[in-house]
MDTraj code that builds the backbone (N, CA, C; nanometers):
import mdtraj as md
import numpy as np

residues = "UNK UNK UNK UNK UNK UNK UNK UNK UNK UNK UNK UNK UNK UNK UNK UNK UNK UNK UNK UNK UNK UNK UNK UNK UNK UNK UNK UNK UNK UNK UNK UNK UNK UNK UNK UNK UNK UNK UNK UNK UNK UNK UNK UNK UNK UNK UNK UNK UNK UNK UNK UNK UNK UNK UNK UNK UNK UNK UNK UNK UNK UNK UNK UNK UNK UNK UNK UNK UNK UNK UNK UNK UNK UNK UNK UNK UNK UNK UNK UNK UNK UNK UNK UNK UNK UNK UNK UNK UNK UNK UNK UNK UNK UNK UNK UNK UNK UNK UNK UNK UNK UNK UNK UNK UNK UNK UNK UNK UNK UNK UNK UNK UNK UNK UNK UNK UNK UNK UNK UNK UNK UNK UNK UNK UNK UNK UNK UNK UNK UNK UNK UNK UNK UNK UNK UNK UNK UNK UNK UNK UNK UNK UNK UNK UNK UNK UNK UNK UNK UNK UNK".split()
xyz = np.array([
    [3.8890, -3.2897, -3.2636],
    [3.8383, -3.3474, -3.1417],
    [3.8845, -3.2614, -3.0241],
    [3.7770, -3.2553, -2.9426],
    [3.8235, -3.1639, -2.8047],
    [3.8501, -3.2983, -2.7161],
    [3.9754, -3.2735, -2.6665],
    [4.0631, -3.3666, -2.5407],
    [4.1133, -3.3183, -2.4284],
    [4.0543, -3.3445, -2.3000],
    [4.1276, -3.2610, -2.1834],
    [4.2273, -3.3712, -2.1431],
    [4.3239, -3.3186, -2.1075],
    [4.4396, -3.3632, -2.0145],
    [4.4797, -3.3364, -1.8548],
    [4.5265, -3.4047, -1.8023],
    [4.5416, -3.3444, -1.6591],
    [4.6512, -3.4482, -1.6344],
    [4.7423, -3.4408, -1.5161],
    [4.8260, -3.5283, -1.4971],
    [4.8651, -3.4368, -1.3151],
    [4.9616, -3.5571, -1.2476],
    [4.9832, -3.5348, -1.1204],
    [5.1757, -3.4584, -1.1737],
    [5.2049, -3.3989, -1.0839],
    [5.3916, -3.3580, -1.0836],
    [5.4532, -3.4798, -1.1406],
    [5.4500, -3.6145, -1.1632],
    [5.5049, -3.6890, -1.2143],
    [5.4750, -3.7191, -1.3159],
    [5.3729, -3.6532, -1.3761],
    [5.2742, -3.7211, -1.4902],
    [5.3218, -3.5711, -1.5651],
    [5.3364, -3.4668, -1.5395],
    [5.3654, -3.3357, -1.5984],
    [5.4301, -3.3267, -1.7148],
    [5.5503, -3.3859, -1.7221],
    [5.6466, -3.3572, -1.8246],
    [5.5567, -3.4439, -1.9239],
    [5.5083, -3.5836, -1.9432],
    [5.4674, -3.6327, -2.0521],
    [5.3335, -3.5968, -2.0489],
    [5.2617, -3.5075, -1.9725],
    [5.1323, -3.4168, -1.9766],
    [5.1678, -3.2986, -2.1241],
    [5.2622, -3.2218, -2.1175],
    [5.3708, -3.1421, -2.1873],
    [5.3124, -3.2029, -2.3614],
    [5.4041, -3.3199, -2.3168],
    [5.4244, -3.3548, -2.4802],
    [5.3680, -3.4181, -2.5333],
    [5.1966, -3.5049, -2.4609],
    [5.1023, -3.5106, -2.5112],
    [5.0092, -3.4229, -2.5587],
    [5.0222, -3.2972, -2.4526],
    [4.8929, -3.2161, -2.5321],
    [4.9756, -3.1130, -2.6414],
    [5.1095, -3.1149, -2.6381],
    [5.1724, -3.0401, -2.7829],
    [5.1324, -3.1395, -2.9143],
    [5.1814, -3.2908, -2.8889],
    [5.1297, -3.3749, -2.9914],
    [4.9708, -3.3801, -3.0354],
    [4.8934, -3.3538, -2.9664],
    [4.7721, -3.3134, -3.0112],
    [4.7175, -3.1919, -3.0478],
    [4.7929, -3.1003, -3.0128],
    [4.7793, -2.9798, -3.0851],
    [4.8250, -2.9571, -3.1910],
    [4.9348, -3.0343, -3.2467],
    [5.0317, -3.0210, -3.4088],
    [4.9390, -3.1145, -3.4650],
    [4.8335, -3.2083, -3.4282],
    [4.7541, -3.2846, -3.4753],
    [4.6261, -3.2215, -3.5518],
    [4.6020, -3.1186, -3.4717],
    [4.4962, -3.0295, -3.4892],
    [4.3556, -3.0702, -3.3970],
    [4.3858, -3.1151, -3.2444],
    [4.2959, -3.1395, -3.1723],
    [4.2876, -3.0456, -3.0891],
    [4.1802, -2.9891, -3.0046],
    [4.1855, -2.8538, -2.9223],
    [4.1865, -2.9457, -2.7877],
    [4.3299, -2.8883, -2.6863],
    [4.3633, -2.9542, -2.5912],
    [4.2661, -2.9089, -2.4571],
    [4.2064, -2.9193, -2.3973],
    [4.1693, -2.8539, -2.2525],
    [4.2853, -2.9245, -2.1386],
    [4.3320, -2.8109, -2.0678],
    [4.4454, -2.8257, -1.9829],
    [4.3798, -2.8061, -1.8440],
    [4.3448, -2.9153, -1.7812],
    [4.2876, -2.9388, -1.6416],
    [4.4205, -2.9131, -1.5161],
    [4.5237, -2.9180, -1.5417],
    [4.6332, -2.9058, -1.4712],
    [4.6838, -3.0232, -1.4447],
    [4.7820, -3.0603, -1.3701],
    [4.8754, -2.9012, -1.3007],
    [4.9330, -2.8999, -1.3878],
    [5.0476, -2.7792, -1.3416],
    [5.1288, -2.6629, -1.4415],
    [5.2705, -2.6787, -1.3891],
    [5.2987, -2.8170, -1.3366],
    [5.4427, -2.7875, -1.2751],
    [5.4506, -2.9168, -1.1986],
    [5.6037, -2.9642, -1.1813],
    [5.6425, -3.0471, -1.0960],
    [5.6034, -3.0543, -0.9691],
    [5.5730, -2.9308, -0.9274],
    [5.5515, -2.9581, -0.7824],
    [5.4462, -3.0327, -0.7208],
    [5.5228, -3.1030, -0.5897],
    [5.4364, -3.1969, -0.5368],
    [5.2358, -3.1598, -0.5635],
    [5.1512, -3.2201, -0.5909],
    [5.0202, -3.2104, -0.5613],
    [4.9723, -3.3459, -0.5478],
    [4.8167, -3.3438, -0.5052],
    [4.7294, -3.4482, -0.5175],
    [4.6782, -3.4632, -0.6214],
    [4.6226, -3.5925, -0.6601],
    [4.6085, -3.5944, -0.8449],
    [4.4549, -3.6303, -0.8441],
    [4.3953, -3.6916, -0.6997],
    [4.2441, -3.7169, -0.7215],
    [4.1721, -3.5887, -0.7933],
    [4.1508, -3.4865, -0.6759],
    [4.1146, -3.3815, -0.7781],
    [4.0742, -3.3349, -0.9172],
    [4.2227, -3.3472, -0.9885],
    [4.2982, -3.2993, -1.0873],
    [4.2540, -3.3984, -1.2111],
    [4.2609, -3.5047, -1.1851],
    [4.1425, -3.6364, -1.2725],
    [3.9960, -3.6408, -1.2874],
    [3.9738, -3.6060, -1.1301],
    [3.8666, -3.5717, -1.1482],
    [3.7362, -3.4485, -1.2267],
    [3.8352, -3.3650, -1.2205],
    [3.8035, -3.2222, -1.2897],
    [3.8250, -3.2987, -1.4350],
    [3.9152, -3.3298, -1.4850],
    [3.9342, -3.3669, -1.6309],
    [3.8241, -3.4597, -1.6806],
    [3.7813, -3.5786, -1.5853],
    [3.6900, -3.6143, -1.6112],
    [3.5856, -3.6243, -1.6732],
    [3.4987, -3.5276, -1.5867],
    [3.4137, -3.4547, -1.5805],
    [3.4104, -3.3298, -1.7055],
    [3.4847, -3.3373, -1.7581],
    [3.4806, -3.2523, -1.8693],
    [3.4513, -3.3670, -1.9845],
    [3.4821, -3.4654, -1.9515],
    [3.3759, -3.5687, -2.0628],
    [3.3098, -3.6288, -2.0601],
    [3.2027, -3.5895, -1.9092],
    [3.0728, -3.6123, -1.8858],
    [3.0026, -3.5074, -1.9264],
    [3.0155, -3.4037, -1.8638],
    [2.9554, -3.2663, -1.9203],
    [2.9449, -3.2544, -2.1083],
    [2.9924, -3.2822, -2.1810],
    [3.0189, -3.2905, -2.3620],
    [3.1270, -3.1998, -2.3204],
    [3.2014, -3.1294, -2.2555],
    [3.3353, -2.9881, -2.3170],
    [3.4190, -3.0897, -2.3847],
    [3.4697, -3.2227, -2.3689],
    [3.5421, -3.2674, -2.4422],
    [3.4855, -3.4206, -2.4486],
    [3.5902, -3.4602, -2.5525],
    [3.4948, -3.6142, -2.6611],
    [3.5829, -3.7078, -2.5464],
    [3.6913, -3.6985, -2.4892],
    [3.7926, -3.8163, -2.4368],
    [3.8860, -3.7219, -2.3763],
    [3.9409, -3.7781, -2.2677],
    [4.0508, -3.7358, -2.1993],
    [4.1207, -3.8362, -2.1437],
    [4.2556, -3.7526, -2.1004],
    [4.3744, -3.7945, -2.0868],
    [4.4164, -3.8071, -1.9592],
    [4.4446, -3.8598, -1.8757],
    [4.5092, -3.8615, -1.7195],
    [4.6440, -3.9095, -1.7001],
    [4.7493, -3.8560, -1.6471],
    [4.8542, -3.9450, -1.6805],
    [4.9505, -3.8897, -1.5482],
    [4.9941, -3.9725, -1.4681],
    [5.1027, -3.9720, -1.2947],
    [5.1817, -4.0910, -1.3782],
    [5.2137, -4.0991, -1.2077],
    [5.3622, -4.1871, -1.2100],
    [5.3436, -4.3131, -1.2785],
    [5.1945, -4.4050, -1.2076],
    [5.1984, -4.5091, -1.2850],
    [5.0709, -4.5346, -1.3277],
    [4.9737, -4.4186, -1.3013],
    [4.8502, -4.3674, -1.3741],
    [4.7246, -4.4951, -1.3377],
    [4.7679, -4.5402, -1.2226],
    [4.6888, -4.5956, -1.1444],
    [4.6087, -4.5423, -1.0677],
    [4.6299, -4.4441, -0.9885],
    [4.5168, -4.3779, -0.9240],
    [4.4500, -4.2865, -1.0246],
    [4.5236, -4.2356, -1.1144],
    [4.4682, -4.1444, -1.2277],
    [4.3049, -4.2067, -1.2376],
    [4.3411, -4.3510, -1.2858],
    [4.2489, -4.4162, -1.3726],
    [4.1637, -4.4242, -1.2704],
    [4.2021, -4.4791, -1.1345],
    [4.0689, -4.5423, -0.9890],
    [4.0072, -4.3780, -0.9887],
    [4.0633, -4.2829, -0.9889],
    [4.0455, -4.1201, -0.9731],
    [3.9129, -4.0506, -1.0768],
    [3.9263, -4.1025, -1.1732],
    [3.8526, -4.0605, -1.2937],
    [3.7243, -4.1725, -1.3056],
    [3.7397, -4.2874, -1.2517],
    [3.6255, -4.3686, -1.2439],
    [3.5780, -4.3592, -1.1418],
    [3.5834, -4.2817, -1.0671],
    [3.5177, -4.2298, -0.9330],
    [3.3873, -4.1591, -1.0301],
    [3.4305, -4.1082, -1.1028],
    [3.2885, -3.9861, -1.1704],
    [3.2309, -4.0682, -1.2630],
    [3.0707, -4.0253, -1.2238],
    [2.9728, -4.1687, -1.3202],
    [2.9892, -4.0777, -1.4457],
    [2.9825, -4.2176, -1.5208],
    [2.9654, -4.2206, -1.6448],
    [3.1062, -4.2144, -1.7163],
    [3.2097, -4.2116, -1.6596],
    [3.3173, -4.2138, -1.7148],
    [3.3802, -4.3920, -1.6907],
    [3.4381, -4.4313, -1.7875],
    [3.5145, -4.5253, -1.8221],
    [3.6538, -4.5083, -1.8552],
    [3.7276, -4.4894, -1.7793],
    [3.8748, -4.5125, -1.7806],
    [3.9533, -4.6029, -1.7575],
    [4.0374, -4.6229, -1.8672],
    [4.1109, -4.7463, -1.9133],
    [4.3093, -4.7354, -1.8702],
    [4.3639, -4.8002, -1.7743],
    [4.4935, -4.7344, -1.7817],
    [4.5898, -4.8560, -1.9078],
    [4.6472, -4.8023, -1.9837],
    [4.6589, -4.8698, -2.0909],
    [4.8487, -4.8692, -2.1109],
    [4.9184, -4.9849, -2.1170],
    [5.0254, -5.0005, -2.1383],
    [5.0854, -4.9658, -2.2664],
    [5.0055, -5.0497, -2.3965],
    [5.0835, -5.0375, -2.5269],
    [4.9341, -4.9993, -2.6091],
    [4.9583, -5.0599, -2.7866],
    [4.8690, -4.9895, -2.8635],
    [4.7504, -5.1240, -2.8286],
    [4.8026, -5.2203, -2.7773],
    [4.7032, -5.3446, -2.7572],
    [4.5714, -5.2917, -2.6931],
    [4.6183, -5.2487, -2.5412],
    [4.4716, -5.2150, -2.4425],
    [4.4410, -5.1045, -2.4498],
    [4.5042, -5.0019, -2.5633],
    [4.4399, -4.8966, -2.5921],
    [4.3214, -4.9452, -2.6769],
    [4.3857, -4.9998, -2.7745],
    [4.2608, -5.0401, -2.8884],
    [4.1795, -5.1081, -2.7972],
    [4.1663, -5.2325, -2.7403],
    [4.0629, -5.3095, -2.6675],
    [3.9996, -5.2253, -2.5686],
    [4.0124, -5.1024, -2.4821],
    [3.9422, -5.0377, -2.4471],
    [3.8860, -4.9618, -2.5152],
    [3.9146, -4.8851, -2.6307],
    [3.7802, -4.8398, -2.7294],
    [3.6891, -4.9020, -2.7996],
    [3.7668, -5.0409, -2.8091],
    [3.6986, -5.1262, -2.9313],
    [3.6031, -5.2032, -2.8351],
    [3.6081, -5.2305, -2.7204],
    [3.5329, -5.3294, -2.6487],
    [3.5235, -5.2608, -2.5233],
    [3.5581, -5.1567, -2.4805],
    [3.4928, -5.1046, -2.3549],
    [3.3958, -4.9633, -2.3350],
    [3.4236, -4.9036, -2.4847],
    [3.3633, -4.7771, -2.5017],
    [3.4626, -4.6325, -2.4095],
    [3.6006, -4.7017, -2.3641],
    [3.6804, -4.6395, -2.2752],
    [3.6718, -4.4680, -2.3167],
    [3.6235, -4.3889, -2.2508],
    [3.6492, -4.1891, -2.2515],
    [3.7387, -4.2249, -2.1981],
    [3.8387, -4.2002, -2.1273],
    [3.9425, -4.1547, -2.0502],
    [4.0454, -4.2539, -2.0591],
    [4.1745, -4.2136, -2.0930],
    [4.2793, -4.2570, -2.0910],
    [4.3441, -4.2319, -1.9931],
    [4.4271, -4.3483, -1.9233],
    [4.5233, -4.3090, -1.8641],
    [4.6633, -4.3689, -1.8638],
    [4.7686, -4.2936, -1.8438],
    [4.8837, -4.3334, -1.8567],
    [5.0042, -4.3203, -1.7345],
    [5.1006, -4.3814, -1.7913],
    [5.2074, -4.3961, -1.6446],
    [5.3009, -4.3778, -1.6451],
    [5.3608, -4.2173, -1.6518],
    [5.4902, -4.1141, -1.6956],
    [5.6196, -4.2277, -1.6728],
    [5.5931, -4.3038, -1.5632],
    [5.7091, -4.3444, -1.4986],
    [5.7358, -4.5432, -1.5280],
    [5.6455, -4.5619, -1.6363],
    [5.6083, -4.7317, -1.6881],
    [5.6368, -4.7037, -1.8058],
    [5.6168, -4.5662, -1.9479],
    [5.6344, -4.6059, -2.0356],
    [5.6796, -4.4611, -2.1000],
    [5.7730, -4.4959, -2.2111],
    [5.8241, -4.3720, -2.2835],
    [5.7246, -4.3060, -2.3338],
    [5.7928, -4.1730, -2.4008],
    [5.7278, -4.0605, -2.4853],
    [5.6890, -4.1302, -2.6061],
    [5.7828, -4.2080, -2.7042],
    [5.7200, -4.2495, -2.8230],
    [5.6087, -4.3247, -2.8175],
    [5.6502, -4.4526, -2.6985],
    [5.4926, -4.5184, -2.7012],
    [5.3711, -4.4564, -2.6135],
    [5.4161, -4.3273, -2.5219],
    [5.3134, -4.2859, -2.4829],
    [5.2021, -4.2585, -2.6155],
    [5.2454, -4.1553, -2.6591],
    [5.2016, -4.0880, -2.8555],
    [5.1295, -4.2051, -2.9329],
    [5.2023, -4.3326, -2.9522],
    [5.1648, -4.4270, -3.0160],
    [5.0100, -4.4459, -2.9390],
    [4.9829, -4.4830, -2.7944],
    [4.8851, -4.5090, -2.7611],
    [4.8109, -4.3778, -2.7203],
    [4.8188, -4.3027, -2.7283],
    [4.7241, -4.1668, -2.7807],
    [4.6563, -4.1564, -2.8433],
    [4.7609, -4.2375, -2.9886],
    [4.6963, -4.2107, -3.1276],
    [4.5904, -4.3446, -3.1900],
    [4.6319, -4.4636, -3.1103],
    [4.5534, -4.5672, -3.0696],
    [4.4012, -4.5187, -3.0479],
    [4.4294, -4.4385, -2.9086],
    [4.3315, -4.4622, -2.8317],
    [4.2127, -4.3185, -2.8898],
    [4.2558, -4.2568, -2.9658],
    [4.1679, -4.1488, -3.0531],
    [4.0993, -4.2056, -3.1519],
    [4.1581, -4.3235, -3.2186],
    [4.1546, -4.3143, -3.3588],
    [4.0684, -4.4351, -3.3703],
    [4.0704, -4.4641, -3.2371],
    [3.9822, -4.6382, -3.2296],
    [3.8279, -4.6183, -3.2115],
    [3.7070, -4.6710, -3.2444],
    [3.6216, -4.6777, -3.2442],
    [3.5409, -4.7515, -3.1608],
    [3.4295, -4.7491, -3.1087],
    [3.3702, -4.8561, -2.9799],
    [3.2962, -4.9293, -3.1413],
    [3.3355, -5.0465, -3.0883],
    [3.2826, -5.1903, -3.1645],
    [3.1322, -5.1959, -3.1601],
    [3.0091, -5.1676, -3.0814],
    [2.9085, -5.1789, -2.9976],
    [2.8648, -5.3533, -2.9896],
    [2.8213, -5.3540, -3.0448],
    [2.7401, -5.5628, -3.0344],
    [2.7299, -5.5684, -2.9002],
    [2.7755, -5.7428, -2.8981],
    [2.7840, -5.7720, -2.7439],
    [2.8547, -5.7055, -2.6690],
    [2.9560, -5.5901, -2.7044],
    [3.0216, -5.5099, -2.6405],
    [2.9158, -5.4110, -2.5509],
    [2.8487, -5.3702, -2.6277],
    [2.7409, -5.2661, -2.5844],
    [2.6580, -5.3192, -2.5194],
    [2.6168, -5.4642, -2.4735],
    [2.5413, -5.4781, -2.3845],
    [2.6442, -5.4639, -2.2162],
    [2.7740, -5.5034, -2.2435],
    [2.8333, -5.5575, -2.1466],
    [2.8528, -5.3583, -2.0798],
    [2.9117, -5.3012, -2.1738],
    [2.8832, -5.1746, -2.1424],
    [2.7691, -5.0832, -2.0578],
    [2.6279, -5.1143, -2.0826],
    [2.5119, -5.1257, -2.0648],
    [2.5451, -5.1756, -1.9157],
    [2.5854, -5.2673, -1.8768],
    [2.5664, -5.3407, -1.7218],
    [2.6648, -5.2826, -1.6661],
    [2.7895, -5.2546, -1.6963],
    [2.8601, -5.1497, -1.6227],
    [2.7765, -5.0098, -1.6065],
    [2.7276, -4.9615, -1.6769],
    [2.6141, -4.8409, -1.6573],
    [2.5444, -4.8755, -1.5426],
    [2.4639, -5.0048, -1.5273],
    [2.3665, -5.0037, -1.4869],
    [2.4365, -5.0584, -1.2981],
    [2.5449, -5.1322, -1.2927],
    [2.5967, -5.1183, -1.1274],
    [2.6269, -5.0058, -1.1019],
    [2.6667, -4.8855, -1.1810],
    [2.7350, -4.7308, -1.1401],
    [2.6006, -4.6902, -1.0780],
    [2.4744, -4.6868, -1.1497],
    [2.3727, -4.6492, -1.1215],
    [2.2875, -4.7093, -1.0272],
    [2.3242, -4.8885, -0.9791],
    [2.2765, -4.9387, -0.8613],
    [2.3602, -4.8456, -0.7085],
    [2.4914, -4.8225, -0.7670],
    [2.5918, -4.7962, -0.6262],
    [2.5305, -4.6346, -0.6077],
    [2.5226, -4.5629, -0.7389],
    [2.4692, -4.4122, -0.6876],
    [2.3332, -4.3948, -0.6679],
    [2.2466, -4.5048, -0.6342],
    [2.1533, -4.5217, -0.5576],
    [2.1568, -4.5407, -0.4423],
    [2.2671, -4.5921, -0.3620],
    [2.2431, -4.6272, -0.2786],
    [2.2805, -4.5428, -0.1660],
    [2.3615, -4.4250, -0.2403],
    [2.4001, -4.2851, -0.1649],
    [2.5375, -4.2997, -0.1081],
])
top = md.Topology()
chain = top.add_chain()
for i, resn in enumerate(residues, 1):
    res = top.add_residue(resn, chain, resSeq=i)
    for name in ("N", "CA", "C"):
        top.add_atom(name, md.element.get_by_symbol(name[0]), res)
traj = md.Trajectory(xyz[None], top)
């Protein structure tokens, strides 16, 4: 699976050791940035990652700051993306299984390295349910597409 990652200076270090854990996995990482602690803005930087799983370059991506709250408002700025900011393996699974969630996001500074990994591996490995899921999906499509009508 191709997975981009991106994260803000606080999100960096467990940016690090998510996309090493997916590379010993055998997933090809795309590295949206940044490359370092230092202070930046993270809208951007989500946004670019995004957008790499609107375009097809990658199947799902990763966003991950301090508490991966703006990550997530950041990355659902770009249509067609669904980003989920997810605590444990619970709302990882319920956002693939019932939201069709691309984009993960996480919160360097809310939850460790092991359970970051754990819900990584959640959130890859989970499948969208479709049924009544897929209609409800469907109507989130369809307000993204009332609001980018309206300019």
């Amino acid at each position: 699976m191709i997975v981009a990652v991106a994260a803000d200076h606080a999100g960096f270090r467990l940016k690090q050791v998510v996309a090493s854990h997916l590379a010993e996995l055998g997933h090809r990482v795309l590295d949206q940035g940044t490359w370092s602690e230092e202070p930046v803005d993270y809208p951007p930087i989500c946004a670019r990652c995004a957008r790499k799983v609107v375009s097809g370059d990658a199947q799902v991506a990763i966003v991950i700051g301090g508490s991966g709250q703006g990550e997530a408002i950041s990355a659902n700025k770009v249509r067609g993306v669904r980003a989920a900011l997810c605590h444990d393996e619970f709302t990882a699974r319920l956002a693939r299984q019932h939201n069709d969630a691309n984009v993960l996001a996480i919160g360097a500074r809310v939850i460790g390295d092991v359970l970051a990994l754990d819900i990584v591996d959640v959130f890859l490995s989970t499948s969208f349910e479709g049924g009544r899921h897929a209609r409800r999906v469907a109507e989130i499509a369809a307000i993204e597409a009332e609001e980018a009508a309206r300019g």
